[in-house]
N, C-alpha and C positions, 0 to 999 in steps of 0.2 A: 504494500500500500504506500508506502512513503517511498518506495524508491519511484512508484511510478505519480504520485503529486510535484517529484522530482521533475521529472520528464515534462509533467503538461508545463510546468512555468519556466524550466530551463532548454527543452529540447520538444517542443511539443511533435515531433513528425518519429519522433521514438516510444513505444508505450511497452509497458510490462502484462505480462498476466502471472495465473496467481494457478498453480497445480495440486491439488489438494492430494496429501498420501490415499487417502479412503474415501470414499463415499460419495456423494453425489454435485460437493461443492457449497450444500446447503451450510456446513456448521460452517465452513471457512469462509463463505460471503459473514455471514452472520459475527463471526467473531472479528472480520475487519471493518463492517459497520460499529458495533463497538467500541473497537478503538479509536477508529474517526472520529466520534461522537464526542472522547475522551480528549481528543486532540486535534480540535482547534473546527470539526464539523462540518469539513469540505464536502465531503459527500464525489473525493475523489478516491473509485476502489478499481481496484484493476479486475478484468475478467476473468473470469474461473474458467477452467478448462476441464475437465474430466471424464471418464468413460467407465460406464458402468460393467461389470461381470469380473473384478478384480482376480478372483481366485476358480475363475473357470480354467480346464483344461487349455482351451483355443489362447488363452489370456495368458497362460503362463508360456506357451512355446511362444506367442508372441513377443513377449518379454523377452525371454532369452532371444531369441533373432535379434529384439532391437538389441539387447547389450554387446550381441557379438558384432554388429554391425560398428555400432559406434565408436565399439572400443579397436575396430580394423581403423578407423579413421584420425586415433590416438586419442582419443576422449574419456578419459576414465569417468563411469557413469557406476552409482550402487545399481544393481539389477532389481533390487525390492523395490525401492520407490525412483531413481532417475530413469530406469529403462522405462518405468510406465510414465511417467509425465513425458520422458522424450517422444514415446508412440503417442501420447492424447497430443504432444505440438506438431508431429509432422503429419496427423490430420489437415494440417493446413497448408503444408507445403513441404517437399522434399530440402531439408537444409545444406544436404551437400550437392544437390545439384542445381537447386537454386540459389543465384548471384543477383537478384535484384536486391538486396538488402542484406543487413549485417543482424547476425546473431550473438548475443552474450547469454550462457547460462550459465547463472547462478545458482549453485545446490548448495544448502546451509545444512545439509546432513554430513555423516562420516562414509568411509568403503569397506570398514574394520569387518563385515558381516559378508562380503562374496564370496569368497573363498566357500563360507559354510551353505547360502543361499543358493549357486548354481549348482553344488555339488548336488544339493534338495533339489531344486527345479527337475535336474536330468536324469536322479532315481524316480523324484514323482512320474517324471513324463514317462522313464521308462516301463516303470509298474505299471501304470495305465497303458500301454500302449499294449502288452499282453495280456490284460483280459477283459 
C-alpha cells in the first residue's frame, strides 16, 4: 500500500499490486483499508491479484513449472508463496518475453523452506500420479 501511494505522487505511470499468500484477496484488501484508514485515509490501495484452488493437484505442478521456470531465468523465487503470486502476475503478461515495461519484484518472505517444499511438491505429485 505505501509503496504504491509512493508511485501515484512520485511516478504515477508505475503502480504496484498486492499478492495475497491464501485466499481470495478478501482479508488482504481488508486489512490494507485499515491501515489506510490508520494512516492518513487516502483511500490509495493497490490491486489484489489472486487465484483460487491453492492446494489442488493442477495448482501444485503448476507451481513447480513456474519455480522451475523462473529460477532457469536466475530469479530465486520460495515455490510456496513466490511461484504462486508469480503464476497469478503472468496472468497478465509473459515477463520474460515481454519488453514493453519494466518489472520489480519485491518478496518480503525468506527461501529457508524449498529445499523441504519441492522435495513435498514432487513426492505429493508423484503419489498422486499413481493412483
Amino acid at each position: 500500500m505505501f509503496m504504491e501511494r509512493y508511485f501515484r505522487e512520485h511516478a504515477p505511470h508505475i503502480s504496484a499490486v498486492a499478492v495475497p499468500c491464501g485466499g481470495d484477496g478478501t482479508w488482504t484488501r481488508k486489512e490494507m483499508e485499515a491501515l489506510d484508514k490508520k494512516t492518513g485515509n487516502l483511500d490509495i490501495i493497490p490491486e489484489v491479484l489472486y487465484r483460487r484452488g491453492e492446494f489442488d493437484r493442477s495448482r501444485r505442478e503448476e507451481k513447480l513449472r513456474v519455480w522451475e521456470e523462473v529460477a532457469q531465468q536466475g530469479l530465486p523465487i520460495d515455490l510456496l508463496f513466490g511461484a504462486g503470486a508469480w503464476d497469478v502476475m503472468k496472468t497478465r503478461t509473459d515477463f520474460f518475453k515481454d519488453n514493453s515495461f519494466a518489472l520489480v519484484y519485491y518478496h518480503c518472505g525468506g527461501l529457508g523452506g524449498d529445499d523441504y517444499h519441492v522435495e513435498n511438491y514432487r513426492k505429493i505429485l508423484e503419489k498422486s500420479s499413481t493412483t
